[in-house]
Backbone bond lengths (Angstrom), bond angles and torsions (degrees), N, CA, C in turn:
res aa  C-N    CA-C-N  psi(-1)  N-CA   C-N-CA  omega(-1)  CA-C   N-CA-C  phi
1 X - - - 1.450 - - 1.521 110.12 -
2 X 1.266 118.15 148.05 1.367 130.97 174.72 1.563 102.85 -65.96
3 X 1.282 132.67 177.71 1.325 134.14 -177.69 1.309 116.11 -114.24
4 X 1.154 149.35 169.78 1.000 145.66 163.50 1.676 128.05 -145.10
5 X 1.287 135.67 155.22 1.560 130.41 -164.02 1.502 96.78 -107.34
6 X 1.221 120.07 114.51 1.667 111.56 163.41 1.605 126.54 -77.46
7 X 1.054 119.18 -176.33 1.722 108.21 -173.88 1.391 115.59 -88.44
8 X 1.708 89.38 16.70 1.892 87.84 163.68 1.323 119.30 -82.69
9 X 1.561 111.07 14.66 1.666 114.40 -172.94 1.455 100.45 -71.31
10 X 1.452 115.11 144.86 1.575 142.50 174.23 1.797 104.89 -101.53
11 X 1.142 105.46 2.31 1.979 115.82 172.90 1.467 79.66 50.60
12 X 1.801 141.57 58.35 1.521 116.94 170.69 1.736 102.71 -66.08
13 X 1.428 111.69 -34.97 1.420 106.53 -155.85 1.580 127.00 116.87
14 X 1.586 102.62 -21.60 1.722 107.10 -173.54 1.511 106.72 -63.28
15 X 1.380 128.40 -72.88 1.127 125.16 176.94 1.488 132.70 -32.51
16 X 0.641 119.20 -32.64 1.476 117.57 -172.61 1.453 118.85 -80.10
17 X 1.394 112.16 -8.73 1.475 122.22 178.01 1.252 100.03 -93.45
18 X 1.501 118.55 -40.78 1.463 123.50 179.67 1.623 131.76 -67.91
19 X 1.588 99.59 -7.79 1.759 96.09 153.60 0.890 144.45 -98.28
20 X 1.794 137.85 130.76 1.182 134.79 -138.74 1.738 85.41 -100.09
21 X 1.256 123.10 -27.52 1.589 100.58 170.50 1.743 130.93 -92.22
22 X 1.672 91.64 24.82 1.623 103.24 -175.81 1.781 119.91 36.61
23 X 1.345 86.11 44.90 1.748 91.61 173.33 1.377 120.79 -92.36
24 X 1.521 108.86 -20.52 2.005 106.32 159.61 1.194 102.04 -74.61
25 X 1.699 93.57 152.85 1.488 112.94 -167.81 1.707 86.98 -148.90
26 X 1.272 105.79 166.05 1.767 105.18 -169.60 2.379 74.18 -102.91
27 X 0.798 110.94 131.67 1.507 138.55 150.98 1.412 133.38 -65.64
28 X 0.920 129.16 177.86 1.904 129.88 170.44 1.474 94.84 -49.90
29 X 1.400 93.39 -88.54 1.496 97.27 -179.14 1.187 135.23 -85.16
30 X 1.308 120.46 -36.46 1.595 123.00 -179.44 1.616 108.98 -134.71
31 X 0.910 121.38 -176.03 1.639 124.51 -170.24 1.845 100.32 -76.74
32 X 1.361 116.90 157.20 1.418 116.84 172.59 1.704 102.65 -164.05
33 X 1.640 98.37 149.31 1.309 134.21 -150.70 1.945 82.01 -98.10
34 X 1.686 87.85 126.02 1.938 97.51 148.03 0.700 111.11 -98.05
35 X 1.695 110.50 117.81 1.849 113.97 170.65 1.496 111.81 -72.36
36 X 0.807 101.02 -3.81 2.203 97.92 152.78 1.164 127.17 -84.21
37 X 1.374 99.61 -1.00 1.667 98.94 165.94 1.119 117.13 -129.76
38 X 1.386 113.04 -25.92 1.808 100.37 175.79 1.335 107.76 -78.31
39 X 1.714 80.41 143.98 1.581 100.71 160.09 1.379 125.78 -136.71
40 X 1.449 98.43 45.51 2.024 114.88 178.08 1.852 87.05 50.58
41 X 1.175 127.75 40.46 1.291 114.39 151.53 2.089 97.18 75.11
42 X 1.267 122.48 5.98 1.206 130.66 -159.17 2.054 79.82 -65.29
43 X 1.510 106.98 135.11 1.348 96.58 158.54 1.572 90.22 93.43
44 X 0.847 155.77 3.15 1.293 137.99 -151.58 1.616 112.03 -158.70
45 X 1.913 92.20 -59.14 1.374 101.27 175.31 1.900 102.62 -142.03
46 X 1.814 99.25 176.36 1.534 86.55 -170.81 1.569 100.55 -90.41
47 X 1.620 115.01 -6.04 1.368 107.27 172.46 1.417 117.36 -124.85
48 X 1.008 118.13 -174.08 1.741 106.89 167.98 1.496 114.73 -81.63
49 X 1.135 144.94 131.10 0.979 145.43 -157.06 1.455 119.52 -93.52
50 X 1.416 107.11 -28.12 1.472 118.54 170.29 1.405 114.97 -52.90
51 X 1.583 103.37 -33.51 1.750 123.83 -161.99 1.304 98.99 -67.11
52 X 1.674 103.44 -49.21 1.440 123.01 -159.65 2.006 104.00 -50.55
53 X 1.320 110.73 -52.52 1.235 132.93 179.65 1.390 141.67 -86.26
54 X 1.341 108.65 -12.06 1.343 127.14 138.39 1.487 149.33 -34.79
55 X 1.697 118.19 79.35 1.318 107.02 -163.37 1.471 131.47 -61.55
56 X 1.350 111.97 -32.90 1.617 121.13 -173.57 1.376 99.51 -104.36
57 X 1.168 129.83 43.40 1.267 132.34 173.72 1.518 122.02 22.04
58 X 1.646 120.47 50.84 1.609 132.91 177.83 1.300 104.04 -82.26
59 X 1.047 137.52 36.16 2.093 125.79 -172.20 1.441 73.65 -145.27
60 X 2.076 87.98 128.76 1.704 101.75 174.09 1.334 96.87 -139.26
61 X 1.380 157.53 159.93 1.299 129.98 116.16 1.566 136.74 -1.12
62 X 1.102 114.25 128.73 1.436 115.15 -154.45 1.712 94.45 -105.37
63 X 0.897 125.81 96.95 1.589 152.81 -174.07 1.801 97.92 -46.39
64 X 1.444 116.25 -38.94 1.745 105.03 167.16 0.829 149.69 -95.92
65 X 1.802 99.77 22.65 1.302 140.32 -173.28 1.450 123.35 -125.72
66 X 1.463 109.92 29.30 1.539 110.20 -179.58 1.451 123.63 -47.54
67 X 1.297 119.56 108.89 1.441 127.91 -177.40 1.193 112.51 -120.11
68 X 1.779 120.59 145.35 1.673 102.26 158.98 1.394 102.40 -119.73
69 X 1.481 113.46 174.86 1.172 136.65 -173.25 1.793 103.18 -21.40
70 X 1.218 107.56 -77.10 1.584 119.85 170.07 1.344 119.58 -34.60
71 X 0.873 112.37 -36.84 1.886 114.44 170.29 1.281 103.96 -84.59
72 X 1.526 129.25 -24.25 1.507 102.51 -166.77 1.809 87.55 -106.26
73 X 1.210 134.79 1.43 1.284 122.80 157.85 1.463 111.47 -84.15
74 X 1.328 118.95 -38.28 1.766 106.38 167.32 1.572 113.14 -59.18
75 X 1.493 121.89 -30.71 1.568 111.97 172.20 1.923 98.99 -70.18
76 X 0.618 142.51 -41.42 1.567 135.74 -137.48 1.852 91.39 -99.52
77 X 1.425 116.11 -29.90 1.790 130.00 173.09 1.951 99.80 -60.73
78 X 1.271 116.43 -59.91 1.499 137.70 -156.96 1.665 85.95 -74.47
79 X 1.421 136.88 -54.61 1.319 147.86 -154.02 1.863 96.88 -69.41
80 X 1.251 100.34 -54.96 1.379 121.74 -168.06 1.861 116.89 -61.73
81 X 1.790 108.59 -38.48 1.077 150.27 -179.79 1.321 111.99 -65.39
82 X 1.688 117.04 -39.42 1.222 109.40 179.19 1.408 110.46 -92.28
83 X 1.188 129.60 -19.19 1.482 148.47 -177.93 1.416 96.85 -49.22
């Protein structure tokens, strides 16, 4: 699954440096995840990295984005590919 920020975000700022597919973006109100680009760090790192750095723990799986492993390594292969 892609990830997603709930409105427990505090906008600190950590995350968004910490994705290697620059899919946080600062939002209206709080920061938010393109599920066209995340890939829980699949390919990159062994965890998600946003998660890793996250104080109030707002980064969940994003429930309208059911992915498995294989899809989020074919996104992170295709992402990597065009680079």
């Amino acid at each position: 699954m892609a990830l997603m920020i709930t409105d427990e975000c505090i906008n600190c700022d950590v995350c968004e440096p910490e994705c290697p597919n620059e899919a946080i973006s600062q939002g209206e109100e709080i920061y938010q995840i393109d599920p066209n680009l995340c890939t829980q760090c699949v390919g990159h790192f062994d965890t998600p990295q946003c998660i890793e750095v996250c104080p109030v723990d707002c980064i969940i799986p994003d429930p309208n984005h059911p992915e498995n492993d294989e899809q989020l390594q074919a996104r992170y292969e295709r992402l990597t590919s065009a680079a």
